[in-house]
KOLMILO-870398 format. One line per 2 residues: their letters; for each residue x, y, z of C-alpha. Coordinates in steps of 0.25 Angstrom, whole numbers, m for minus. Layout:
<recs>
a	X:Y:Z; ...
</recs>
This chain:
<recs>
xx	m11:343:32; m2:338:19
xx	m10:326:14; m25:334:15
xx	m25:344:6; m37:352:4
xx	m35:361:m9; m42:350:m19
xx	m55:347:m11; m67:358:m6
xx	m66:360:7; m74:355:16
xx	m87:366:20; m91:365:35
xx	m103:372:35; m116:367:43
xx	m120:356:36; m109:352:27
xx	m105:340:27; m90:336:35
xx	m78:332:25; m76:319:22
xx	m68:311:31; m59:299:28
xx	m53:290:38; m46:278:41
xx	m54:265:41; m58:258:54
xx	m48:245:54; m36:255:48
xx	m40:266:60; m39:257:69
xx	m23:257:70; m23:271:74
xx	m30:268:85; m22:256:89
xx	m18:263:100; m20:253:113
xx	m19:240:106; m24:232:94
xx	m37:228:91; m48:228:84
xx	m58:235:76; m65:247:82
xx	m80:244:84; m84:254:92
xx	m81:265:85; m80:270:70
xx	m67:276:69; m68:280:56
xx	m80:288:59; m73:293:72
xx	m62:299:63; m72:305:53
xx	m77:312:64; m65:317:71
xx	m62:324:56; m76:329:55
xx	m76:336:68; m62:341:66
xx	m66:347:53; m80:353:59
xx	m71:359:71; m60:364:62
xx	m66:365:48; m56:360:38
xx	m53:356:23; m43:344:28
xx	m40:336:40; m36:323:43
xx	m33:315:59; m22:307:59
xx	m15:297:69; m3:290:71
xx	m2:275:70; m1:268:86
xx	4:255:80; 17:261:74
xx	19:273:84; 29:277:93
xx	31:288:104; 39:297:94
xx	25:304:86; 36:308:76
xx	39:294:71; 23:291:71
xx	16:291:58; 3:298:57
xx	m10:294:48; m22:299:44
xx	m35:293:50; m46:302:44
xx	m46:315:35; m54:324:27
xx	m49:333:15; m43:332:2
xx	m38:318:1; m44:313:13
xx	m47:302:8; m33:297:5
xx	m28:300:18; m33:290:30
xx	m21:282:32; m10:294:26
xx	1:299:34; 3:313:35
xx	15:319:28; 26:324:35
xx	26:336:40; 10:336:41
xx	5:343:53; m2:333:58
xx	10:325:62; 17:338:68
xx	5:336:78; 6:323:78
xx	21:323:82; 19:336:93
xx	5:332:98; 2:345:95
xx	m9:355:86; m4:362:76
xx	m9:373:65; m2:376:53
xx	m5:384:41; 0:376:26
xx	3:380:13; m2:374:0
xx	m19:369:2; m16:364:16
xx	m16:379:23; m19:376:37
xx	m17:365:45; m21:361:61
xx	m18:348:68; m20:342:83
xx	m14:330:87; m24:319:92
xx	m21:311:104; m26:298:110
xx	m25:297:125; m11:308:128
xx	m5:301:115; m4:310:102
xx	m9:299:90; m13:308:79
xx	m18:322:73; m29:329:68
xx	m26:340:55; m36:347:47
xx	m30:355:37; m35:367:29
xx	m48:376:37; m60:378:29
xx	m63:391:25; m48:393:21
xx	m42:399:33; m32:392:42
xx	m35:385:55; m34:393:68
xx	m30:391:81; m44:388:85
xx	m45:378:75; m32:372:80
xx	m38:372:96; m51:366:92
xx	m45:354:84; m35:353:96
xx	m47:349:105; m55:342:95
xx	m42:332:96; m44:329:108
xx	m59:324:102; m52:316:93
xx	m42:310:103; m55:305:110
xx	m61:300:99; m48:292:95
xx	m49:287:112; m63:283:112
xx	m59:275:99; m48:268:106
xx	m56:266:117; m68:258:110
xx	m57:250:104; m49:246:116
xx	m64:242:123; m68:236:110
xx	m57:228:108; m55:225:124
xx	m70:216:124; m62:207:113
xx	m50:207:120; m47:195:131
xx	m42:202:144; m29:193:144
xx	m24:189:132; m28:203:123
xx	m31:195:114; m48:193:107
xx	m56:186:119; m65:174:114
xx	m78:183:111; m70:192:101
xx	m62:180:97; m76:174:90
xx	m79:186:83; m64:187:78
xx	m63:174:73; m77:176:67
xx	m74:186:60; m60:181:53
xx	m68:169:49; m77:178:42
xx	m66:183:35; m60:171:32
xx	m73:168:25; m75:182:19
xx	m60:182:13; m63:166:8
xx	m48:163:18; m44:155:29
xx	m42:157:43; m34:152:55
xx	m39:151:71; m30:144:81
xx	m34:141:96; m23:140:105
xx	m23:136:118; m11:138:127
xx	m6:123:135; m2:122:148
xx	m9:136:151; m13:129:164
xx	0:125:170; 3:139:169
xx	m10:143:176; m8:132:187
xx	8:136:189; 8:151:189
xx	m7:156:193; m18:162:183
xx	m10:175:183; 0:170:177
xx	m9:161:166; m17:174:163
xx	m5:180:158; 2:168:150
xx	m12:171:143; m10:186:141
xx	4:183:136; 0:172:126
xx	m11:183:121; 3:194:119
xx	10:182:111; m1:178:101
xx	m2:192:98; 14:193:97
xx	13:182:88; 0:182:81
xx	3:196:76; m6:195:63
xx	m17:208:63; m27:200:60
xx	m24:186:69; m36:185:80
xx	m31:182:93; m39:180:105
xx	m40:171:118; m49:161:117
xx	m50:158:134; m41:153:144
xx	m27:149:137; m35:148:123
xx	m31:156:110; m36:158:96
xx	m29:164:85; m38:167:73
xx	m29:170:59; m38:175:47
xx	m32:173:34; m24:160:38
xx	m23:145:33; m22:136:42
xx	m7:133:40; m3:149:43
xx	m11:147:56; m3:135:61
xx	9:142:58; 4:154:66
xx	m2:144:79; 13:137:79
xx	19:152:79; 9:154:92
xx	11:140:98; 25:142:97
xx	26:157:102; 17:152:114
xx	28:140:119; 40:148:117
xx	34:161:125; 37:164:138
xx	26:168:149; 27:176:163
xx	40:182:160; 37:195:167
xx	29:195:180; 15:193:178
xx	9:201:192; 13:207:204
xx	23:196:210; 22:186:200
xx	36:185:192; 38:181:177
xx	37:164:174; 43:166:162
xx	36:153:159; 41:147:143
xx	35:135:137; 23:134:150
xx	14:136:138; 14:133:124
xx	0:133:117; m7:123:107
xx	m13:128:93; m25:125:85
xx	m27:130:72; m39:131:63
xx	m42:136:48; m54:141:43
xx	m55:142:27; m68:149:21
xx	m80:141:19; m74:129:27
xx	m86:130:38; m101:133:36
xx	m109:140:46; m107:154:52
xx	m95:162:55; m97:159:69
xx	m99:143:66; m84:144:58
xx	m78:151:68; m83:139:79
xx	m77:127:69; m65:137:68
xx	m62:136:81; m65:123:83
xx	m56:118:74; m44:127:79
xx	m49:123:95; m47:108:91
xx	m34:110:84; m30:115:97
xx	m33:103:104; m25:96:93
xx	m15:103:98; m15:100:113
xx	m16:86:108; m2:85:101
xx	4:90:113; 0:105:114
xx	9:116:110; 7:113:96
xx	m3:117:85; m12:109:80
xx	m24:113:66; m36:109:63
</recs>
């Protein structure tokens, strides 16, 4: 491949007992958006990426013996249906240069994104240092997402057709690697996840919140939480049925995330028709300017304006809800006690600016 050349460092000896080239990946939290493949989320705690790559390229190179090699995937946040208008990226490498490559695009014309593009394997003799070249694409589910290339056999001749076949089915190890990944992601982050808004359920919320007032302390800042609670939730309830209800509530979860749109914001459903927004590195004027674009984006929305379940037509219900906002800052060192003991006042604070809400006449926010 073009960026990893191998004329200017030894090659790599495969002997029993020699020790594998030096791999060099992504790190966890920038891995992570190649495998945004369902949705959003979280950090992986499940599994060690990094040390998932390091291995995929190990194994590669103990199957296939090679001076150069490299996995790269496309990027699922910006791709479309056409692989030629996709962009590929290296993940993990080993070689000259490897080091510098994580994060690289290949250059155009490289093989791998020929295989990229086609979805399919590919051997080529070069010129220059890079004289032989295989690559197999990599595919997650029926979905082509990324390559595999080792340039450059060891011992100086070029790759085979055997070498190709055995990398072609050592893909299909990889792909399930890159699957059981996304896997322990998606189950990872569905125990944080409420089952009707989307959004962080009240267990994960505490440890969230936790651990942006952490931050906050670490970074010597200032942070934002605002409670929400949604008015007149129950006349909708009482009117329509629960069905209808549960989905107002699944709906408000899809507009604070429309609306909320910052990377690092905390979102989560707090229970029943209660919400709180958790804004690190925020003053407390920021955060009202944030709750009244919420408060606003909340009255002006409208609900059940496509059916709902079997038989039940749109209600296309505008101004039934609008929500009251309480909003709380915490500056470093304003309370003692433990992280857990701050959070507590934290949300105290905002839960009764709430309630000063509702007492000037709801649909307003109010700050502590």
């Amino acid at each position: 491949m073009t960026e990893v050349r191998s004329d200017t460092t030894p090659r790599v000896k495969l002997a029993r007992g020699a020790p594998m080239p030096r791999i060099h990946a992504l790190a966890g939290r920038e891995l992570e958006r190649f495998l945004q493949r369902q949705k959003a989320g979280s950090r992986f705690l499940e599994i060690d990426l990094e040390a998932e790559l390091r291995q995929i390229l190990e194994r590669a190179c103990e199957l296939v013996p090679s001076e150069s090699g490299a996995v790269f995937l496309d990027d699922p946040l910006r791709k479309v249906e056409d692989r030629a208008a996709n962009d590929l990226f290296v993940v993990a490498a080993f070689g000259a240069h490897a080091e510098t490559l994580p994060g690289q695009s290949p250059a155009p014309g490289a093989l791998a994104r020929e295989v990229y593009r086609s979805g399919r394997p590919h051997l080529s003799g070069g010129a220059g240092p890079t004289h032989s070249v295989v690559a197999v694409p990599i595919t997650i589910g029926s979905t082509v997402c990324g390559a595999i290339e080792l340039a450059n056999r060891e011992g100086g001749g070029a790759f085979s057709r055997h070498d190709l076949a055995v990398l072609e089915i050592f893909a299909g190890y990889t792909s399930s690697t890159l699957q059981n990944a996304l896997d322990a992601k998606r189950a990872n982050e569905l125990a944080k996840r409420d089952d009707l808004s989307g959004l962080y359920n009240d267990r994960w919320m505490h440890v969230r919140i936790g651990e942006m007032i952490a931050d906050t302390d670490e970074e010597q800042g200032e942070c934002v939480l605002v409670f929400m609670d949604l008015d007149h939730f129950k006349r909708v309830n009482d009117s329509y049925g629960h069905l209808a209800g549960s989905r107002v509530l699944r709906e408000v979860g899809f507009l604070l995330r429309r609306v909320v749109d910052w990377e690092s914001a905390i979102l989560c459903r707090y229970g029943g028709d209660e919400f709180v927004i958790g804004l690190p590195s925020t003053t407390l004027t920021e955060g009202i300017v944030v709750a009244e674009h919420v408060r606003a984006s909340v009255a002006e929305a409208t609900y059940l304006d496509r059916e709902y379940g079997p038989d039940l037509p749109p209600l296309f219900l505008r101004g039934a809800i609008t929500a009251s906002l309480g909003v709380a800052a915490y500056r470093a060192g304003d309370w003692g006690g433990t992280v857990h003991d701050r959070e507590s006042i934290l949300l105290r604070h905002a839960d009764s600016a709430m309630y000063a809400a509702k007492a000037q006449g709801k649909n307003c926010v109010a700050s502590a």
